[in-house]
C-alpha positions in Angstrom: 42.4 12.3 -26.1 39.8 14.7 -27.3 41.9 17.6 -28.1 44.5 15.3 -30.0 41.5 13.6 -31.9 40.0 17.6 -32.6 43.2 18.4 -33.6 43.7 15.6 -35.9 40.3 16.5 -37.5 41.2 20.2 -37.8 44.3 18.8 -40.2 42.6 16.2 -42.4 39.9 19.8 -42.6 42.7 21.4 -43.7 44.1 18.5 -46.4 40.2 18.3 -47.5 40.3 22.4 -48.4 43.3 21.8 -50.9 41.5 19.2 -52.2 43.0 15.7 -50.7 40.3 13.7 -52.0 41.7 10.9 -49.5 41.1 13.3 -46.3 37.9 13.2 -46.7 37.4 9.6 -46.2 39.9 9.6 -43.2 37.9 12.4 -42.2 34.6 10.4 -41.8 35.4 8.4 -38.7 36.9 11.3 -36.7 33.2 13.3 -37.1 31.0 10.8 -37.8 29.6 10.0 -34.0 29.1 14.5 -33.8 27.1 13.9 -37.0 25.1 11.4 -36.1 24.3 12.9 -33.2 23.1 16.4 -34.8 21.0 13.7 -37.3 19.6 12.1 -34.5 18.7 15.5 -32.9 17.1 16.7 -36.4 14.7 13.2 -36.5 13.2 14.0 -33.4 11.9 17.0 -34.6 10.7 15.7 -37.2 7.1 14.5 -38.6 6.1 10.9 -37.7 6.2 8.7 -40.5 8.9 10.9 -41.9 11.5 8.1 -43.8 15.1 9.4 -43.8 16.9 7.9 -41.2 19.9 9.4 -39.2 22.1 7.9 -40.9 21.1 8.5 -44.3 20.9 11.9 -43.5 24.5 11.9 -42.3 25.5 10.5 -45.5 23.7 13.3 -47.8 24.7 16.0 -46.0 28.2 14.8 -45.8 28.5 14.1 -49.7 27.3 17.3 -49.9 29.8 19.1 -47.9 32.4 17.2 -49.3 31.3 17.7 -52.9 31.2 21.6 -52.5 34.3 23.5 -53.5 35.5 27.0 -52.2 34.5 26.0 -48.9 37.3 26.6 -46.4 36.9 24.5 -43.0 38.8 26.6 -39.9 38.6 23.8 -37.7 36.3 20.9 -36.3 33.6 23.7 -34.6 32.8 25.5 -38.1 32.9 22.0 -40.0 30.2 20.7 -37.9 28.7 24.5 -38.3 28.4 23.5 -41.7 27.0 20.3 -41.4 24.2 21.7 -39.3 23.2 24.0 -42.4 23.9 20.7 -45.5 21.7 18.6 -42.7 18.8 21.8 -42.8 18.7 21.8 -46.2 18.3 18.2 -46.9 15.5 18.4 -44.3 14.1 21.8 -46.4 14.5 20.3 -49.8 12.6 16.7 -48.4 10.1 19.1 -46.8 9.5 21.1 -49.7 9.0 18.4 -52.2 6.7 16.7 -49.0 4.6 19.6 -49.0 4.2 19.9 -53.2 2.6 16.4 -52.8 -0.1 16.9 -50.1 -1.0 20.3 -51.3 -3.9 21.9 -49.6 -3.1 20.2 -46.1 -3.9 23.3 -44.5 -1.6 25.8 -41.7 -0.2 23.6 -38.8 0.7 25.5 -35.7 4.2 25.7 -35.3 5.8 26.7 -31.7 8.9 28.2 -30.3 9.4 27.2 -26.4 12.6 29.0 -24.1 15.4 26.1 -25.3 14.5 25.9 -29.0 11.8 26.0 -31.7 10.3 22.6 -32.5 9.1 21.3 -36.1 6.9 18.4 -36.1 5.6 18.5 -39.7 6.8 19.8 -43.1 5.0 22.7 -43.0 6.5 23.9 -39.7 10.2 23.2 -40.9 9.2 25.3 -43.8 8.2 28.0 -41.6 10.5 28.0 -39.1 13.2 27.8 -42.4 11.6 30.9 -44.1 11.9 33.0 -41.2 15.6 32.0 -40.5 16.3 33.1 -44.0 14.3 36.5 -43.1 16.3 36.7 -40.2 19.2 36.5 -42.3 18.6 39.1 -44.1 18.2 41.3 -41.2 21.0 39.7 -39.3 23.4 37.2 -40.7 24.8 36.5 -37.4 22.0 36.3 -35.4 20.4 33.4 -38.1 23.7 31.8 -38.2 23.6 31.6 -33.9 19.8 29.9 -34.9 21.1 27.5 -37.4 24.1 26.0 -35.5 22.1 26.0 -32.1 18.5 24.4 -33.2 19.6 22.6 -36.6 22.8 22.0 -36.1 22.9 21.4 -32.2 25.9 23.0 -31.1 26.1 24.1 -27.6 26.8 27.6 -26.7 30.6 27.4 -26.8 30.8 25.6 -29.9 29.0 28.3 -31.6 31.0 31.0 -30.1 34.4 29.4 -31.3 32.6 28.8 -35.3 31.6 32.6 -35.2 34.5 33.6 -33.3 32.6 35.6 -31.1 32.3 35.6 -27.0 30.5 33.2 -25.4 28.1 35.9 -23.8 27.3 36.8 -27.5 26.3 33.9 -28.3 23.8 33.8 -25.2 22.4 37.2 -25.7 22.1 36.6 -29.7 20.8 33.3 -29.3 18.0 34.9 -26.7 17.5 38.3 -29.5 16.6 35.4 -32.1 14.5 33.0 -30.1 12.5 35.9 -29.4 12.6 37.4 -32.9 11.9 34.2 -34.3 9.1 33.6 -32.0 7.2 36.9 -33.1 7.6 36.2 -36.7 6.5 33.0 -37.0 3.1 33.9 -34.9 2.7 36.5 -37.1 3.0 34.0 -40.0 1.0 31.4 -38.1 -2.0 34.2 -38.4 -1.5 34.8 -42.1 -0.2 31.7 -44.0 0.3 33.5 -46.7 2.3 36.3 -45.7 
């Protein structure tokens, strides 16, 4: 049942990148439970009193993705690969515009543990955002293996399968950027103004 239901998602992806404005709407239901789920996953890192809510996080992220042209879906794994980075920079722009209204707050302590880094405030999903993008530029792959593990929530094999990659790169780039990541943002933790 799963397989026929990720297949049937991997076709109405396929309608939705020639532009079948009606497979996006079938497409909804097929993903929407995944979605949710990475939402949910994205709240609890979240700051308390933060006001989005799952689902209308689902919803702008998925108008987004659905809005953008020249993307082309492969299958169900990179879609959802996708939605992990729309989802991160909803969070980013809320975040951002968060942080322009406190100004001043001051530098909050932002943490990377073995499993994942956390982000319990604006200002550490900010951090933990600008290092991913100077990871990036170092090594696309390597911030890509960051995005769809800790925002977007894929496990390891889903990764590997979006990246088509191995699974043991995905575990041995996943362990290169926690620890990479880790460095640079108590580096940045020491100078907020890097």
């Amino acid at each position: 049942m799963q397989h026929e239901a990720t297949h049937h998602a991997t076709q109405l992806l396929k309608r939705v990148n020639s532009l079948d404005d009606t497979a996006a709407a079938e497409l909804l239901p097929l993903v929407y439970d995944r979605l949710r789920e990475l939402a949910a996953g994205y709240m609890k890192r979240e700051r308390v009193g933060h006001t989005l809510q799952p689902t209308a996080l689902v919803h702008e992220a998925y108008f987004k993705l659905i809005d953008q042209r020249g993307i082309e879906f492969r299958d169900r794994s990179h879609f959802l690969a996708v939605a992990a980075r729309a989802m991160r920079q909803v969070l980013v722009e809320r975040a951002r515009r968060h942080n322009t209204a406190k100004r001043g707050d001051g530098w909050a302590r932002v943490t990377l543990d073995s499993a994942a880094p956390t982000a319990s405030d604006a200002t550490e999903l900010l951090a933990i955002h600008d290092a991913l993008e100077r990871l990036a530029e170092r090594d696309e792959r390597l911030a890509k293996v960051v995005e769809m593990r800790f925002f977007g929530g894929l496990t390891i094999e889903e990764t590997a399968r979006a990246l088509e990659v191995s699974h043991t790169t995905i575990e041995n780039d996943w362990s290169i950027a926690r620890a990479w990541l880790s460095r640079e943002l108590a580096e940045t933790e020491t100078d907020p103004n890097p």
